[in-house]
N, C-alpha and C positions, 0 to 999 in steps of 0.2 A: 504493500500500500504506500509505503513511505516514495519504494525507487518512484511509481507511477506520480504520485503526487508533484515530484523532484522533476520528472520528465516534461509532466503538463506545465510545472513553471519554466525550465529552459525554452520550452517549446513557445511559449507567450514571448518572450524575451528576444526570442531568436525575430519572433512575425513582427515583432516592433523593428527591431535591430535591420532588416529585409526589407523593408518599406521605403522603398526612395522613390523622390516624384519625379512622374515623366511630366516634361513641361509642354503642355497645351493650352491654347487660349479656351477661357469656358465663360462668359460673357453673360451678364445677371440683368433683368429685367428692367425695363423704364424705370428710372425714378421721377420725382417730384423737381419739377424747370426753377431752375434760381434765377431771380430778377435781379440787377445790379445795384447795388446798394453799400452804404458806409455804415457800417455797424459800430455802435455805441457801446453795447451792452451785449459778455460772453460769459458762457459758464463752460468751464475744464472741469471734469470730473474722472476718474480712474478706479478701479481697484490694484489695493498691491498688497503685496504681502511682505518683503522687505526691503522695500525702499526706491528699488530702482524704479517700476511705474511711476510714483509718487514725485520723483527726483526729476521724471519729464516732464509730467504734466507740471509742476509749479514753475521749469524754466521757462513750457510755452505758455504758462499765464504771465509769467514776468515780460515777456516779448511782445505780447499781447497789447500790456498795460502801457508799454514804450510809445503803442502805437494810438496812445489816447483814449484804449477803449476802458470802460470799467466792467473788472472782472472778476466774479465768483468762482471759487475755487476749494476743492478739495473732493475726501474721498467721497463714494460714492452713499453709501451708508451714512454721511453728517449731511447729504444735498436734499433739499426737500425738491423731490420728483414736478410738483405742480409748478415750480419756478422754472423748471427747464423750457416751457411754452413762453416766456416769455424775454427768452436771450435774442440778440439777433444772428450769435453764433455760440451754435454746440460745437465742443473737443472731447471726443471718449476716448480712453486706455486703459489698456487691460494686458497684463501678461500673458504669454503664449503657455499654457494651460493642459497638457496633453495634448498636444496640441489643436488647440481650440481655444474659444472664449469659457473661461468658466462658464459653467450652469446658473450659479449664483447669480452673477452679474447677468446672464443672460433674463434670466428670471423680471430683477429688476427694471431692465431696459424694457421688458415686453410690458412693464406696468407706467412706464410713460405716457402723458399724456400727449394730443395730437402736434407734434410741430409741422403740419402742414406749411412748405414751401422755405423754412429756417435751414440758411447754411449748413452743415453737419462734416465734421470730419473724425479721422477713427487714428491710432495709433495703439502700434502694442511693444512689447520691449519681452526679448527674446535672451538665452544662456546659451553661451560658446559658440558654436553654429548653427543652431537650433533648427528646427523641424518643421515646415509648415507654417511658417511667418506670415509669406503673404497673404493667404489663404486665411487664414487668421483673423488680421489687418480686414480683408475684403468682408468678413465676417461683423466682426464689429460695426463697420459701415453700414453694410445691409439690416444689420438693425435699427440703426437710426431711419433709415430711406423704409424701415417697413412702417416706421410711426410718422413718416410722410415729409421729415427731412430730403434736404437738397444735399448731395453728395457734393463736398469741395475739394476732398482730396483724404490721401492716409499714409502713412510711415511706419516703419520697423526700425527701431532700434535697440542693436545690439550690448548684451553686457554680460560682464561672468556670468556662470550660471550659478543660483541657486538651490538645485534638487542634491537637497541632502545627500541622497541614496549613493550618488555619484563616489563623492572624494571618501565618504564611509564603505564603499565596498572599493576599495586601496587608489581609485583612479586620481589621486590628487592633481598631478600635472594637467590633465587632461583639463583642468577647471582653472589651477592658476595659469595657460597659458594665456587668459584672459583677465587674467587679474588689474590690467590697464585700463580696465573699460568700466565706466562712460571715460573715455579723455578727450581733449580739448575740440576733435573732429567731430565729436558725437553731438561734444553740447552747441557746437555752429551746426552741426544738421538738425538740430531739434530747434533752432532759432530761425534758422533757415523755413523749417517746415509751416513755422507758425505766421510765418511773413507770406510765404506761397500762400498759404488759405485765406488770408485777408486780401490778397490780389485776386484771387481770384472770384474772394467776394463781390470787390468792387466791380468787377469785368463782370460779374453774373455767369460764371462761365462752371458749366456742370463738370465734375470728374465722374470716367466712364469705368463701373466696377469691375473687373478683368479678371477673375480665378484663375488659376493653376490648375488642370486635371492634377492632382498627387492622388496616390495610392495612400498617403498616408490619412488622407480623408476618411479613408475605411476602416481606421481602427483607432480615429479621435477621440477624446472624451471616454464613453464610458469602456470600450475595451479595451484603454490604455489604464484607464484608474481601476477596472477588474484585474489587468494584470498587475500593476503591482500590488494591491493592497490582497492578492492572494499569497504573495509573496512577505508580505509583512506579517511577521508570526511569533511579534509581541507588541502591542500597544498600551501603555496606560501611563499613568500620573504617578512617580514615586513620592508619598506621603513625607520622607524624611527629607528629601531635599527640596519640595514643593514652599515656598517665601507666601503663595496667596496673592500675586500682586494683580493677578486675573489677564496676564498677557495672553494666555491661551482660549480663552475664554471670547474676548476680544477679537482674538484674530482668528479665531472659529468662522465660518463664513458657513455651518450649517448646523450649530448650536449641539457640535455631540461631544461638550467636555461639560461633565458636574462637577467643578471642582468643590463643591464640597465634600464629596461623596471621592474626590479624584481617581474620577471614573471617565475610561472615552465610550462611548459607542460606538464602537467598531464596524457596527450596522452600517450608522448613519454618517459615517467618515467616509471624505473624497478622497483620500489622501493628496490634499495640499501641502502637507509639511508645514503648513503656519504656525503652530504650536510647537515641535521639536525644533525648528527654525529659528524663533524669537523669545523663547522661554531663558530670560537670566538667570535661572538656577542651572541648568541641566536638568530638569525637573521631566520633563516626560522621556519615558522609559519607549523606545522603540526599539526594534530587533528588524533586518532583513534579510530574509535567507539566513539567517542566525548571526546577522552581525549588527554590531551595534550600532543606530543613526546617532550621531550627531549634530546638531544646528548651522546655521550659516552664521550668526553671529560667532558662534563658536569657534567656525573655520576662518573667519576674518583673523580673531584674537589670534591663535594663532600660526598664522600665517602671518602675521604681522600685514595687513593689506589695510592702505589707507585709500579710502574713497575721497577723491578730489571733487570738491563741489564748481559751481561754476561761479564768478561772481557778484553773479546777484542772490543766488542764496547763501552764498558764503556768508553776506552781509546779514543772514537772517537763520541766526542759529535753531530759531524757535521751528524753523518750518520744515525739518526732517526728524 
């Protein structure tokens, strides 16, 4: 039972590992005509889970703000949903996710209200060479354009990767050959990108959604997060090192930590990693394939890896 069991995971591992995209154009439906117009008033919003989404979106709001608009900003969970109707430019981001848009956010996004004919643009921030970026990118966009947003454009940006699993089953190099990243070319493409979509605000001029046929399409989301969290075969909260301070709890994006009880639901877990990730104690107890996860905060310290800000948030300690 054990060898069988052991087979069905390499064998998950191997169909992930085996998925490279054949590059074809795949060309997504009419969206909603943008009229040309000077917008005043943007809301940036993201999910992240450690930092690097968050670190875009606030440089393309600080870009934004350069350019006289006034803008709202932050994660996606502090943005009250009914104010989105009323920017005259939407920015969503989202990390590349198994590759996909989380479920969570996706969830959220479908409880928007109508921005009929409202600029709209997408970005997602992707680990090491990552998987199904654009595809991704094009995803997030189309959700906006399906709540009746005008498509203006979308990015990928690159940066170490965060999936624990990685530098805990021995790959370290593999993650710090990226340990450079956001640097100084990322954070001019992320300034860059937020300057493109206000031009072409002003032009009225639609961006055309463009898919990738990938094969990795086929095993996005839920049977990437079946494979591994089949594979993960210890989870919970260790009581003696657990501080209380409710990081995990917080960065739960689908509420299956009790920490009183310092208990997960294993059920009801995606495996995001947002809790072994960001937990200042060591406090959650994970096992993969019988080895032990470790967090990204964790891998930072040490690795001694300092994140260069860009700055204008340099200037603004409070906002990471």
């Amino acid at each position: 039972m054990n060898d069988r069991r052991l087979f069905i995971k390499k064998s998950a591992l191997t169909l992930m590992t085996l998925s490279m995209p054949m590059v074809l154009s795949c060309k997504t439906g009419a969206a909603a005509k943008m009229n040309p117009k000077k917008p005043t008033k943007a809301i940036v919003f993201w999910y992240s889970q450690t930092g690097n989404t968050e670190r875009a979106g606030r440089l393309i709001a600080e870009t934004l703000k350069n350019h006289d608009l006034e803008v709202v900003a932050g994660e996606y969970r502090e943005i009250d949903r009914e104010s989105v109707a009323d920017a005259d430019l939407v920015i969503a981001g989202s990390p590349v996710y198994y590759y996909d848009v989380p479920a969570n956010f996706k969830r959220w996004l479908h409880a928007l209200p109508n921005i009929e004919g409202i600029p709209c643009a997408a970005y997602v921030t992707f680990g090491g060479t990552g998987g199904n970026q654009h595809n991704t990118a094009c995803t997030l966009l189309e959700l906006l354009a399906d709540k009746g947003g005008a498509p203006a454009g979308m990015e990928t940006f690159g940066n170490m990767s965060t999936f624990a699993i990685t530098w805990s089953s021995g790959n370290v190099n593999r993650v710090l050959k990226y340990k450079h990243l956001p640097d100084k070319n990322a954070y001019d493409k992320m300034r860059d990108f937020a300057s493109l979509i206000l031009n072409r605000v002003h032009e009225g001029r639609n961006f055309e959604i463009d898919k990738e046929i990938d094969f990795r399409e086929l095993i996005k989301a839920t049977p990437s997060i079946w494979s591994t969290k089949l594979c993960i075969t210890h989870h919970t909260i260790d009581k003696k090192k657990c501080i209380e301070c409710g990081t995990c709890t917080k960065k739960c994006p689908v509420d299956a930590i009790d920490l009183s009880k310092h208990h997960v639901d294993t059920d009801r877990c995606i495996a995001c990693l947002g809790c072994v990730n960001n937990c200042p104690a060591q406090a959650v107890d994970m096992a993969f394939m019988g080895k032990e996860i470790y967090g990204y905060n964790e891998f930072v310290r040490r690795n001694n890896i300092q994140i260069r800000l860009p700055k204008e948030l340099s200037l603004k300690p409070s906002a990471l």
